[in-house]
mmCIF file of the N, C-alpha and C atoms, coordinates in Angstrom:
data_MODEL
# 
_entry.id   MODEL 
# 
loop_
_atom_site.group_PDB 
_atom_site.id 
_atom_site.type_symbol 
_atom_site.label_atom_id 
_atom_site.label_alt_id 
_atom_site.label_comp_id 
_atom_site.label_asym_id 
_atom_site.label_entity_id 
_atom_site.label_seq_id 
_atom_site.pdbx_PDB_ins_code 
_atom_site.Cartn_x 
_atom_site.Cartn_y 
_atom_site.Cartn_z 
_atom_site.occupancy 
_atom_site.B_iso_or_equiv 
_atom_site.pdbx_formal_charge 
_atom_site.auth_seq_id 
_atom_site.auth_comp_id 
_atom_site.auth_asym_id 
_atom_site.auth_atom_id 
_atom_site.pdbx_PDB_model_num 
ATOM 1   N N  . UNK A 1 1  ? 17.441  5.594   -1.301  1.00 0.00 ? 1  UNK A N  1 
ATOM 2   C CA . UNK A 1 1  ? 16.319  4.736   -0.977  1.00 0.00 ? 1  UNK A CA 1 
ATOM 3   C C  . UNK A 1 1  ? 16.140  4.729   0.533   1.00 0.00 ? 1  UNK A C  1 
ATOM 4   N N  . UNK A 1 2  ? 15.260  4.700   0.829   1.00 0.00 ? 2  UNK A N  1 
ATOM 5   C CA . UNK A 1 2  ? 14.567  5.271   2.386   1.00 0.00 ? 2  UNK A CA 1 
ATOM 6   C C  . UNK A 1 2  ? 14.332  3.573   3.162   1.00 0.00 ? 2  UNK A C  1 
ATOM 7   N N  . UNK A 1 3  ? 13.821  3.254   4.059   1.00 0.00 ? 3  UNK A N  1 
ATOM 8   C CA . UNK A 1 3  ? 13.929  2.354   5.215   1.00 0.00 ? 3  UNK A CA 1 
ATOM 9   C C  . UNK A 1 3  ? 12.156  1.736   5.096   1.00 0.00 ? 3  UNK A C  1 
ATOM 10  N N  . UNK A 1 4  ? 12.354  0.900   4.973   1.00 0.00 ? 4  UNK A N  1 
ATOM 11  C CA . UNK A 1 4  ? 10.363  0.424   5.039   1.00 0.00 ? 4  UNK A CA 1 
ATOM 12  C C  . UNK A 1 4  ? 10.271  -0.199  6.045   1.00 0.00 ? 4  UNK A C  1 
ATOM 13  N N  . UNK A 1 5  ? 11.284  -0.587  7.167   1.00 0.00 ? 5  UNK A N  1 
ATOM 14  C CA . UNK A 1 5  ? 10.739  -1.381  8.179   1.00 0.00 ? 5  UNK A CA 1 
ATOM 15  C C  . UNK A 1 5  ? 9.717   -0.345  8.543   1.00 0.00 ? 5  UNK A C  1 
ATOM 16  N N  . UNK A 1 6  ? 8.850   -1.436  9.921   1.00 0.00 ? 6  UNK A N  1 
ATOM 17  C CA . UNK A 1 6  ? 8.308   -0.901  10.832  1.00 0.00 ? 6  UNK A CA 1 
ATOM 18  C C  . UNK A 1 6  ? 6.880   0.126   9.904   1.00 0.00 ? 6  UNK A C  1 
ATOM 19  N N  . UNK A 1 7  ? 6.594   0.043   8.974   1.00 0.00 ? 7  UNK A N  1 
ATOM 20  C CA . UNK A 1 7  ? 5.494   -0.314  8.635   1.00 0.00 ? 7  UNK A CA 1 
ATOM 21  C C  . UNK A 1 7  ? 3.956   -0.344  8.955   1.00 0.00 ? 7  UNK A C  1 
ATOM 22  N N  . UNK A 1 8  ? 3.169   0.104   9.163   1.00 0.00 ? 8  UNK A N  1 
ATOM 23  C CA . UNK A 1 8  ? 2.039   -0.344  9.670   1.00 0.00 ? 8  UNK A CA 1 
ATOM 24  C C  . UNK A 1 8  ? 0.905   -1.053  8.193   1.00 0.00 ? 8  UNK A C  1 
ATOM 25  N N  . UNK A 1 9  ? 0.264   -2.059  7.978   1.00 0.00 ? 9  UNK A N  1 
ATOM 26  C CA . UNK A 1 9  ? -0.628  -1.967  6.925   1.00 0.00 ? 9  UNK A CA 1 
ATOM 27  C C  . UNK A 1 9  ? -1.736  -0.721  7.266   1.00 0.00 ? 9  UNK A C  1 
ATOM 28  N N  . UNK A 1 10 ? -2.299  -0.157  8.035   1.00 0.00 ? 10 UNK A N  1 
ATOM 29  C CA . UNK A 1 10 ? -2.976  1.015   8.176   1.00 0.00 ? 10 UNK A CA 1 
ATOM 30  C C  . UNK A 1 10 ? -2.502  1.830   7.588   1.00 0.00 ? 10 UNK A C  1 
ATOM 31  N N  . UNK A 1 11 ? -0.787  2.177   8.187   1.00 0.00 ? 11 UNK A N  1 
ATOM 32  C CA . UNK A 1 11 ? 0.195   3.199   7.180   1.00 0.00 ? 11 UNK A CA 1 
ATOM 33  C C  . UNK A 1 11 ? 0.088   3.356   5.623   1.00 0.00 ? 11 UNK A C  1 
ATOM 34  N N  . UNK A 1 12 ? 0.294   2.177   5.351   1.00 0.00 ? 12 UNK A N  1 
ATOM 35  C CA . UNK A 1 12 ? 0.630   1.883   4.197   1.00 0.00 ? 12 UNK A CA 1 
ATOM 36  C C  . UNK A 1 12 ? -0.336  2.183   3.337   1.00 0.00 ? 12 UNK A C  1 
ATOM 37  N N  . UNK A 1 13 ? -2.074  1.869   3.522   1.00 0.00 ? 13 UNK A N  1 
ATOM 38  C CA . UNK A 1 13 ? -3.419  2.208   3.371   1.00 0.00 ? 13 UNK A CA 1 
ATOM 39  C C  . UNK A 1 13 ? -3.370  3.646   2.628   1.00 0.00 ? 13 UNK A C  1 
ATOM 40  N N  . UNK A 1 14 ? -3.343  4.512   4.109   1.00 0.00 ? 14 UNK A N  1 
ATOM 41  C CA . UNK A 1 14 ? -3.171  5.979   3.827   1.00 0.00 ? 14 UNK A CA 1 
ATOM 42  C C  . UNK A 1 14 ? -2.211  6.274   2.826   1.00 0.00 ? 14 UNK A C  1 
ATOM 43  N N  . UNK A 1 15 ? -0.903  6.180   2.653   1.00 0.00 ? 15 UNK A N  1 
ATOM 44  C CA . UNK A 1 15 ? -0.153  6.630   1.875   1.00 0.00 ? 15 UNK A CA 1 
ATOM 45  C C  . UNK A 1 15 ? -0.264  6.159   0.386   1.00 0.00 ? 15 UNK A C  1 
ATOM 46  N N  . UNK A 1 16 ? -0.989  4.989   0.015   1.00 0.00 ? 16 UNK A N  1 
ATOM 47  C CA . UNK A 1 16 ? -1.625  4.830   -1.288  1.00 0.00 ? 16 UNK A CA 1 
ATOM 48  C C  . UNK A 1 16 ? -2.578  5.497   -1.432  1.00 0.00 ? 16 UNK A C  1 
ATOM 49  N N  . UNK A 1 17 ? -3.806  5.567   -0.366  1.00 0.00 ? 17 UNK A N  1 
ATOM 50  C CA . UNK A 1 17 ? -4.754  6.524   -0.918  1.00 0.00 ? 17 UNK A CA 1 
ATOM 51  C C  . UNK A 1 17 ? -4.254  7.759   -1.200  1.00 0.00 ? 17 UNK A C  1 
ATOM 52  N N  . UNK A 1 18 ? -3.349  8.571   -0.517  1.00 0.00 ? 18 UNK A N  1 
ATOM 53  C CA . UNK A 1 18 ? -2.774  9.904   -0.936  1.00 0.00 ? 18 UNK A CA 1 
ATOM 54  C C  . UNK A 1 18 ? -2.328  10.093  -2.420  1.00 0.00 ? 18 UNK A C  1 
ATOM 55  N N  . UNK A 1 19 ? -1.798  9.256   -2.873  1.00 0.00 ? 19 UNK A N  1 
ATOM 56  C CA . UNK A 1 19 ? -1.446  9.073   -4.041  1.00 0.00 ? 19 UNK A CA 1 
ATOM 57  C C  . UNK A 1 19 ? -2.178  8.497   -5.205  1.00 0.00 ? 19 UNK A C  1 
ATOM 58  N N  . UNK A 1 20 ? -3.724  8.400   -4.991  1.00 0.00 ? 20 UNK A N  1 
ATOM 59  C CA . UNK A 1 20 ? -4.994  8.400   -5.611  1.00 0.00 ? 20 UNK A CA 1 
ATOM 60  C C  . UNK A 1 20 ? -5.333  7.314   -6.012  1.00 0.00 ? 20 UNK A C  1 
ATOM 61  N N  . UNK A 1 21 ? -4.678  6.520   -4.662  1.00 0.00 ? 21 UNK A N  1 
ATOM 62  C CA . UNK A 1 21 ? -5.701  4.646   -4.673  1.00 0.00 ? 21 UNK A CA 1 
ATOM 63  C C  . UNK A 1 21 ? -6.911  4.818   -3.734  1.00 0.00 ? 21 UNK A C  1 
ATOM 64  N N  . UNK A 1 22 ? -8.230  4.111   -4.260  1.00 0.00 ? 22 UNK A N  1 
ATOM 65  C CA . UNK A 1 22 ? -9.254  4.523   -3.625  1.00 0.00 ? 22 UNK A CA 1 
ATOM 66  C C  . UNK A 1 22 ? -9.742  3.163   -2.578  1.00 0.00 ? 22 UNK A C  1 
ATOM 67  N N  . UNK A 1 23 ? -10.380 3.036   -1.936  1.00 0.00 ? 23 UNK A N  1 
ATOM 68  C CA . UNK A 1 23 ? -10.574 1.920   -0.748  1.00 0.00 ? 23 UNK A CA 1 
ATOM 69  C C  . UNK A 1 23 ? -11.624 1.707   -1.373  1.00 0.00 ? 23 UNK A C  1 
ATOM 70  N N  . UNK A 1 24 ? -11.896 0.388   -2.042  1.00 0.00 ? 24 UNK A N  1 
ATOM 71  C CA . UNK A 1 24 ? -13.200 -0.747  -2.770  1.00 0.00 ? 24 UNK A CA 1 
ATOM 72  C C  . UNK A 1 24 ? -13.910 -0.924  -1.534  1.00 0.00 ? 24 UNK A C  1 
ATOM 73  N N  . UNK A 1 25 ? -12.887 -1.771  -0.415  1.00 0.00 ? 25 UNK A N  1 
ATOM 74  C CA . UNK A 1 25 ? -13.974 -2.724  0.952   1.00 0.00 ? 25 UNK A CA 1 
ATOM 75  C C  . UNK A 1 25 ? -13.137 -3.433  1.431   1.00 0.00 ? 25 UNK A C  1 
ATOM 76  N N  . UNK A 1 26 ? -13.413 -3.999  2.828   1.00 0.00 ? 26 UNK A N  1 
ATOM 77  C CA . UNK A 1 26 ? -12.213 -4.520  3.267   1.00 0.00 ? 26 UNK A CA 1 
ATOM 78  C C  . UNK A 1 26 ? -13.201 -6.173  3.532   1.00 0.00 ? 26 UNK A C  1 
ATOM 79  N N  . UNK A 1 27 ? -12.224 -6.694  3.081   1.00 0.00 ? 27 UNK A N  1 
ATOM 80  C CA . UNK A 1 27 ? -12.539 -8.823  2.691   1.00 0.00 ? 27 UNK A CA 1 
ATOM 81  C C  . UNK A 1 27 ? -11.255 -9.091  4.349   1.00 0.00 ? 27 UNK A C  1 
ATOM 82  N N  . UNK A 1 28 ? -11.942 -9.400  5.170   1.00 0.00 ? 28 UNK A N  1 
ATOM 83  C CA . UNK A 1 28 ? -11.280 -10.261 6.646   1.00 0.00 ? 28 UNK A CA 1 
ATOM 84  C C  . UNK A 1 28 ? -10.496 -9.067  7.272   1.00 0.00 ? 28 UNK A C  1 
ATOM 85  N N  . UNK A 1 29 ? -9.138  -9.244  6.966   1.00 0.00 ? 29 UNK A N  1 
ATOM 86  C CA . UNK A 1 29 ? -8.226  -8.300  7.463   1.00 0.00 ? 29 UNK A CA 1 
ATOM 87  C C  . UNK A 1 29 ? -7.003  -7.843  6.353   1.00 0.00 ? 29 UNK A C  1 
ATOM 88  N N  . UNK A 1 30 ? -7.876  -7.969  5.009   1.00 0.00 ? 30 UNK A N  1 
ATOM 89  C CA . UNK A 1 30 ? -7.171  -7.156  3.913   1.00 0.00 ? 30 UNK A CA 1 
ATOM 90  C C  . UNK A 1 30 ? -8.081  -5.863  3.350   1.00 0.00 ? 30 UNK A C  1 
ATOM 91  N N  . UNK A 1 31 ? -7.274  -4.715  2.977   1.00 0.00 ? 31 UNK A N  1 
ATOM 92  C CA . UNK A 1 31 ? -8.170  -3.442  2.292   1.00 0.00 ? 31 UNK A CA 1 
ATOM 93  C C  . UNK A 1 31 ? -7.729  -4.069  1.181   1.00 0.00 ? 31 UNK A C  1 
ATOM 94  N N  . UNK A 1 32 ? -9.035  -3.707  0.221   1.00 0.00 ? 32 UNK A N  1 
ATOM 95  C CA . UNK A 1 32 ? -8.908  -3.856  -1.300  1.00 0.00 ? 32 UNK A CA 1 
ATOM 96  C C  . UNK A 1 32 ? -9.049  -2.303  -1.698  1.00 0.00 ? 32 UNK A C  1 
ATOM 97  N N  . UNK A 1 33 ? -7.446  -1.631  -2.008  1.00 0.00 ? 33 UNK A N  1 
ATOM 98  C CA . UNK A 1 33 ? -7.915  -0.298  -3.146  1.00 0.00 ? 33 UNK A CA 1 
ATOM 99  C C  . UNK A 1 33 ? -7.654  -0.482  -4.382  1.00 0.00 ? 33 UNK A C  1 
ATOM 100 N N  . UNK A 1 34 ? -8.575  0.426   -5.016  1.00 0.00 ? 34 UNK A N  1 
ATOM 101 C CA . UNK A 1 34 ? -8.418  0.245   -6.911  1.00 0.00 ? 34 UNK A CA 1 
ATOM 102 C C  . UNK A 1 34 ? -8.380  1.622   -7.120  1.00 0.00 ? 34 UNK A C  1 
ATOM 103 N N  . UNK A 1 35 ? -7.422  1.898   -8.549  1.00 0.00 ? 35 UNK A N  1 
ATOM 104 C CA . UNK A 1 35 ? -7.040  3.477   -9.225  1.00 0.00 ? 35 UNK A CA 1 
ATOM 105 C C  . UNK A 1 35 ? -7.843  2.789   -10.553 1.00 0.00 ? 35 UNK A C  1 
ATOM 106 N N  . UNK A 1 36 ? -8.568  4.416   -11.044 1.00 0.00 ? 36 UNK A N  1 
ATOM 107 C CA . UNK A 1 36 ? -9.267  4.156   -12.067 1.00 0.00 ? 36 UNK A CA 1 
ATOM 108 C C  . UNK A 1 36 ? -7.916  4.205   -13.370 1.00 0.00 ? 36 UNK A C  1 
ATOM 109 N N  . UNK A 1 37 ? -8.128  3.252   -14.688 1.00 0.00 ? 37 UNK A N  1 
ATOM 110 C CA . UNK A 1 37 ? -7.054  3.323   -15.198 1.00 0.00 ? 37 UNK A CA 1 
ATOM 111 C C  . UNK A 1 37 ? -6.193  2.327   -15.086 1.00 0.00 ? 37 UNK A C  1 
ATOM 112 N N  . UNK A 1 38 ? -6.047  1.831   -13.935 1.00 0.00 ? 38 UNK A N  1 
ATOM 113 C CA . UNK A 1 38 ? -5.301  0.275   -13.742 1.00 0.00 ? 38 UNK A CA 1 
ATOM 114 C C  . UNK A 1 38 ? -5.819  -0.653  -13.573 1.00 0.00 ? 38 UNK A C  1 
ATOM 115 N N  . UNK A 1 39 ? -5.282  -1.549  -14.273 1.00 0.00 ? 39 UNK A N  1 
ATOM 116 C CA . UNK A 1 39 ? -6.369  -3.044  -14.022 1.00 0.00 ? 39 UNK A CA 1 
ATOM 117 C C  . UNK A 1 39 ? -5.874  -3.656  -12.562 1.00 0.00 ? 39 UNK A C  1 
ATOM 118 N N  . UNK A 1 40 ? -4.745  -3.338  -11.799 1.00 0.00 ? 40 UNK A N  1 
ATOM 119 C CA . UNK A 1 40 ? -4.793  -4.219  -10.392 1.00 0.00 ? 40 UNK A CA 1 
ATOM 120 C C  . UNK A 1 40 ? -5.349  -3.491  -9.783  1.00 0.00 ? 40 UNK A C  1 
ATOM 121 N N  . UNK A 1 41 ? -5.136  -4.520  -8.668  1.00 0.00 ? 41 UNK A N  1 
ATOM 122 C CA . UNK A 1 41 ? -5.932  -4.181  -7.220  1.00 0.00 ? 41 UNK A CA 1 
ATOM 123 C C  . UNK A 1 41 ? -4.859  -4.396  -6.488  1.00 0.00 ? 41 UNK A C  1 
ATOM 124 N N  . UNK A 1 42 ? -4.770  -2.944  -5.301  1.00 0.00 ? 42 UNK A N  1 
ATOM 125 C CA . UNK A 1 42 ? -3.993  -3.962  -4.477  1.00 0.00 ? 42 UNK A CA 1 
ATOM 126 C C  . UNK A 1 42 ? -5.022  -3.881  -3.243  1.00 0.00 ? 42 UNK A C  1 
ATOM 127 N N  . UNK A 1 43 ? -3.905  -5.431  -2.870  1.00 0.00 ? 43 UNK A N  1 
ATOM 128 C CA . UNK A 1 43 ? -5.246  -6.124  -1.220  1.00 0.00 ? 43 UNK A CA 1 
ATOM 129 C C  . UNK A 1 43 ? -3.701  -5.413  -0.377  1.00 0.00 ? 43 UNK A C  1 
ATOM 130 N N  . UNK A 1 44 ? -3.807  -4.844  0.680   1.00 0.00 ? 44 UNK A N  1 
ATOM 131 C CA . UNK A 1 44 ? -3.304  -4.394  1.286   1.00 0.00 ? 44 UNK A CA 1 
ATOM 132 C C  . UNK A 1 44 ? -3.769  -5.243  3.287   1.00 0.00 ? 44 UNK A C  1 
ATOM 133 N N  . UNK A 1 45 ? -3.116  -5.973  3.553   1.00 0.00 ? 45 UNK A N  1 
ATOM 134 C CA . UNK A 1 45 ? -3.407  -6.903  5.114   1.00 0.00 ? 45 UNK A CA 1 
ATOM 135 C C  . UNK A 1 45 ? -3.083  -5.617  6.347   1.00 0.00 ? 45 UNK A C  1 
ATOM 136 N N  . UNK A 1 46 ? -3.773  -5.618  7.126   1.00 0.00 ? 46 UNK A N  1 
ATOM 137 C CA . UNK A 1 46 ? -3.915  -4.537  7.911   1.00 0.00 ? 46 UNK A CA 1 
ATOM 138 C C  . UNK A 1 46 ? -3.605  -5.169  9.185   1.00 0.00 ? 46 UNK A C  1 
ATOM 139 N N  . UNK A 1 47 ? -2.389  -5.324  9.136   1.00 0.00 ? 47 UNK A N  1 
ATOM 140 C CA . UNK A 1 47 ? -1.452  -5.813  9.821   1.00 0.00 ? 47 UNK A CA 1 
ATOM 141 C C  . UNK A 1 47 ? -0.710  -4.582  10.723  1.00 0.00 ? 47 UNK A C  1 
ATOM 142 N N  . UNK A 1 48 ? -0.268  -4.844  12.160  1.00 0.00 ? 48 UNK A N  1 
ATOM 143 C CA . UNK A 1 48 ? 0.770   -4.588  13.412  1.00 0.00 ? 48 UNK A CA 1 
ATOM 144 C C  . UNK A 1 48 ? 1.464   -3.806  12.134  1.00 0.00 ? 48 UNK A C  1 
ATOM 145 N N  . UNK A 1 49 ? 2.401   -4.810  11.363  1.00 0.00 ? 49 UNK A N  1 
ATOM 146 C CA . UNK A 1 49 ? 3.769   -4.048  10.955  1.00 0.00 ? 49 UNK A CA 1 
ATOM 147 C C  . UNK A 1 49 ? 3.595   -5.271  9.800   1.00 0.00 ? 49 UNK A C  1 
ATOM 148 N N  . UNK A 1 50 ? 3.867   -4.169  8.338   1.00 0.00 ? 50 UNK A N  1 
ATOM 149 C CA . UNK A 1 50 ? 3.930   -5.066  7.210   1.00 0.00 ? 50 UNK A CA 1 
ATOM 150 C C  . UNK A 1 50 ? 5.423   -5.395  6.805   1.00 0.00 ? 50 UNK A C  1 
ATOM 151 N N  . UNK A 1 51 ? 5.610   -6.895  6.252   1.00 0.00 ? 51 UNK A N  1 
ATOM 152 C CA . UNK A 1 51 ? 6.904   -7.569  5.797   1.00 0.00 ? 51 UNK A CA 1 
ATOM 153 C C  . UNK A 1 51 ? 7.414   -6.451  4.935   1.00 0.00 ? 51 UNK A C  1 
ATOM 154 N N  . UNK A 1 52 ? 8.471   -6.307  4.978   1.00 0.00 ? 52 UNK A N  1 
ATOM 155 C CA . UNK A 1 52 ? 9.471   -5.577  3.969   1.00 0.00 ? 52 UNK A CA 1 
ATOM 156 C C  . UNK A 1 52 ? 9.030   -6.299  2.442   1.00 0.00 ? 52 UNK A C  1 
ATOM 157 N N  . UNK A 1 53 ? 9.259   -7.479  2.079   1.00 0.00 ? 53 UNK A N  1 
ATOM 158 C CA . UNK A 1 53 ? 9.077   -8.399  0.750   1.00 0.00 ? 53 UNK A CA 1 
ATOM 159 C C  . UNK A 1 53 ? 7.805   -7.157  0.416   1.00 0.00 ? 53 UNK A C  1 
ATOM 160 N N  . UNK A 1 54 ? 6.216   -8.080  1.306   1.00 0.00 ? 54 UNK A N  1 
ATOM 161 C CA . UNK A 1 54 ? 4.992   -7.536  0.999   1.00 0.00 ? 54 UNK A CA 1 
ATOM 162 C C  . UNK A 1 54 ? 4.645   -5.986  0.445   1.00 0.00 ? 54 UNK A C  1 
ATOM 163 N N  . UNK A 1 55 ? 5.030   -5.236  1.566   1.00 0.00 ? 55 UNK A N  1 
ATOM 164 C CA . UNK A 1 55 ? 4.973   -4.144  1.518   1.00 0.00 ? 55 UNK A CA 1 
ATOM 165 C C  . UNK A 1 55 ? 6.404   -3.129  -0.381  1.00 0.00 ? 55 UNK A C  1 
ATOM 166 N N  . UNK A 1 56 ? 7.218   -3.612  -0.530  1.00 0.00 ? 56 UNK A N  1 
ATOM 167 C CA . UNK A 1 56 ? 7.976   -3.576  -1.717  1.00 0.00 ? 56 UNK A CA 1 
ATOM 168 C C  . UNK A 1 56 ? 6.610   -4.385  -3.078  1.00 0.00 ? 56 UNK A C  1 
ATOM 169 N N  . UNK A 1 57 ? 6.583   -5.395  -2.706  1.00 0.00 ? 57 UNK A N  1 
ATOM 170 C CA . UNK A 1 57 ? 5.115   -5.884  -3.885  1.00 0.00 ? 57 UNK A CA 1 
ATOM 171 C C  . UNK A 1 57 ? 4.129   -5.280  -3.935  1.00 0.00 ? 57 UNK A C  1 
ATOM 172 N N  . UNK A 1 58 ? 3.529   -4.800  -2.801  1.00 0.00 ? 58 UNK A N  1 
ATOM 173 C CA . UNK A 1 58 ? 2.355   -3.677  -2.791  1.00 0.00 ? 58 UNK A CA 1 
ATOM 174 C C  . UNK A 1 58 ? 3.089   -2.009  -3.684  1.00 0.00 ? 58 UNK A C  1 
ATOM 175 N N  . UNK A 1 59 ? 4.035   -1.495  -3.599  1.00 0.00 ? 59 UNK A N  1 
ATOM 176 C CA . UNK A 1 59 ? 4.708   -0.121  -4.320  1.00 0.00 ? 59 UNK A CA 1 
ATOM 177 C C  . UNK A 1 59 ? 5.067   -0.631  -5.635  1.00 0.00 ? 59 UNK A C  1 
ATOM 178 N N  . UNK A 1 60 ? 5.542   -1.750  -5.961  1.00 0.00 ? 60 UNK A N  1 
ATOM 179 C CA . UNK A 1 60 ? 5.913   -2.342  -7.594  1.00 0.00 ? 60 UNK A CA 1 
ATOM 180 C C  . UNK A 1 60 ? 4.133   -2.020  -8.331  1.00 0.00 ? 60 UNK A C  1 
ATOM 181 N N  . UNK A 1 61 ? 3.709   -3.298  -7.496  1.00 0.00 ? 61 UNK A N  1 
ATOM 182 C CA . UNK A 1 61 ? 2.025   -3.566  -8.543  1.00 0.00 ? 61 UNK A CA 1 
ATOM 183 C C  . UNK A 1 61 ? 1.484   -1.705  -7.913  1.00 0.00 ? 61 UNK A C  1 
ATOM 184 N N  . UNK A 1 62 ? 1.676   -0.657  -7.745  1.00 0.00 ? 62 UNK A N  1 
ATOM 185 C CA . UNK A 1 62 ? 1.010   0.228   -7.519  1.00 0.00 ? 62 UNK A CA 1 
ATOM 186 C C  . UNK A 1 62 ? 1.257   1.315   -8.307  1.00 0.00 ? 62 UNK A C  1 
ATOM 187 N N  . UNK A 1 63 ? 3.037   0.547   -8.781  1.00 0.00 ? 63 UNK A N  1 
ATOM 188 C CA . UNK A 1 63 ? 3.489   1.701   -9.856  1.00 0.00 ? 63 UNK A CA 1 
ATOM 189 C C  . UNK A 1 63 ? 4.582   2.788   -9.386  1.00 0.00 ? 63 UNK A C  1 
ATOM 190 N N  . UNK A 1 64 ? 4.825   2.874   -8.062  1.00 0.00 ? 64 UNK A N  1 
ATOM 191 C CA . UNK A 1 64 ? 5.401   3.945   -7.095  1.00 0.00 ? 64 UNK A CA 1 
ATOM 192 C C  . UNK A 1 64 ? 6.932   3.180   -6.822  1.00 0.00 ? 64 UNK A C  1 
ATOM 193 N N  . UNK A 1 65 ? 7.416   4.487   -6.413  1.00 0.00 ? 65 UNK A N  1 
ATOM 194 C CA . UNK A 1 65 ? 8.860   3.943   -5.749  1.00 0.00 ? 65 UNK A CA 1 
ATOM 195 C C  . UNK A 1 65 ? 8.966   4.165   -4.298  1.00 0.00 ? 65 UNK A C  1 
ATOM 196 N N  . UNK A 1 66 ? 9.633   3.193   -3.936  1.00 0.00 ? 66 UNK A N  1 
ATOM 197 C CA . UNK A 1 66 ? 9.932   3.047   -2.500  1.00 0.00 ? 66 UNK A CA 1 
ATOM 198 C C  . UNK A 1 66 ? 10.163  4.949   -1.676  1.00 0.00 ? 66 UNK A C  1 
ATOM 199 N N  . UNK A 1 67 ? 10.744  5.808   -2.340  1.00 0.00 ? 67 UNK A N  1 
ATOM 200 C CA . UNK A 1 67 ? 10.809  7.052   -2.047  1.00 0.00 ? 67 UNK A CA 1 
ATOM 201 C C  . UNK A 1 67 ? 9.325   7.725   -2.447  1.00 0.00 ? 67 UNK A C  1 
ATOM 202 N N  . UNK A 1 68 ? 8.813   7.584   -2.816  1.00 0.00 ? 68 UNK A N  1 
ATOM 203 C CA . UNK A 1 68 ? 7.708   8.002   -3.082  1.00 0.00 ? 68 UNK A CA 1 
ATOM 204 C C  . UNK A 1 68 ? 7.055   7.843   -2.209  1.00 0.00 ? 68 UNK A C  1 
ATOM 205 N N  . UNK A 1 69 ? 6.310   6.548   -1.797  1.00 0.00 ? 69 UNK A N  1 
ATOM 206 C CA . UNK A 1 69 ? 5.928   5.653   -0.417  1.00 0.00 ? 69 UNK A CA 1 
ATOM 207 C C  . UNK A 1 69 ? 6.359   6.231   0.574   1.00 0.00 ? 69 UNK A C  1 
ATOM 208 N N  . UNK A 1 70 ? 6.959   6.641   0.944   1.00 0.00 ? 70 UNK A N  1 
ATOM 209 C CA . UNK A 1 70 ? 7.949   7.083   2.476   1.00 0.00 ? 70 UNK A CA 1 
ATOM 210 C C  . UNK A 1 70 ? 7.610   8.724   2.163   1.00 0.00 ? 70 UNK A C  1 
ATOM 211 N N  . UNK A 1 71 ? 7.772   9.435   0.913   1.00 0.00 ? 71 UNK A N  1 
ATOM 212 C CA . UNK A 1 71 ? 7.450   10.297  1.483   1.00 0.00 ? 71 UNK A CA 1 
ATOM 213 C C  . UNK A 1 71 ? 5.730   10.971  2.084   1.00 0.00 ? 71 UNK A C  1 
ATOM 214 N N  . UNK A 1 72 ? 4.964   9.934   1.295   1.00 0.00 ? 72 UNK A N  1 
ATOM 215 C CA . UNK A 1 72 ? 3.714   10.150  1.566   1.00 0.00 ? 72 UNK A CA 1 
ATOM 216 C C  . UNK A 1 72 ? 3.439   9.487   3.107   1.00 0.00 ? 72 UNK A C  1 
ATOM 217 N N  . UNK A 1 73 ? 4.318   9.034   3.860   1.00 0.00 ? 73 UNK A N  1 
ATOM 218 C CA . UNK A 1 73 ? 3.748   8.207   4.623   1.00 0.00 ? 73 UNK A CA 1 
ATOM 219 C C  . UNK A 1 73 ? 4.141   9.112   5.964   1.00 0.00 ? 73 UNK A C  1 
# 
């Protein structure tokens, strides 16, 4: 299992879309992407550097593993 500090929510953005989450619109200073096929959404905060917790809840509800994530990123 690979290291998630240090983080960017921008980062994090890209490396879901790579993995075929699409960008809905961005609501304040969260991206909303949706995959056709899944009923969530994730809101992704486009944040400096995302929380370890957050960023682990964003890869669970997305379906991915923490190695997965890291390597797209």
């Amino acid at each position: 299992m690979g290291r998630l500090a240090n983080v960017s929510g921008r980062a994090a953005a890209i490396a879901f879309q790579k993995a075929g989450w699409v960008a809905l619109g961005q609501v304040g200073s969260h991206l909303v992407l949706v995959k056709s096929g899944v009923r969530a959404n994730l809101s992704i905060p486009l944040h400096k550097e995302l929380s370890v917790g957050t960023l682990r809840a964003l890869i669970r509800n997305a379906g991915l593993t923490v190695d997965e994530v890291l390597d797209l990123i």
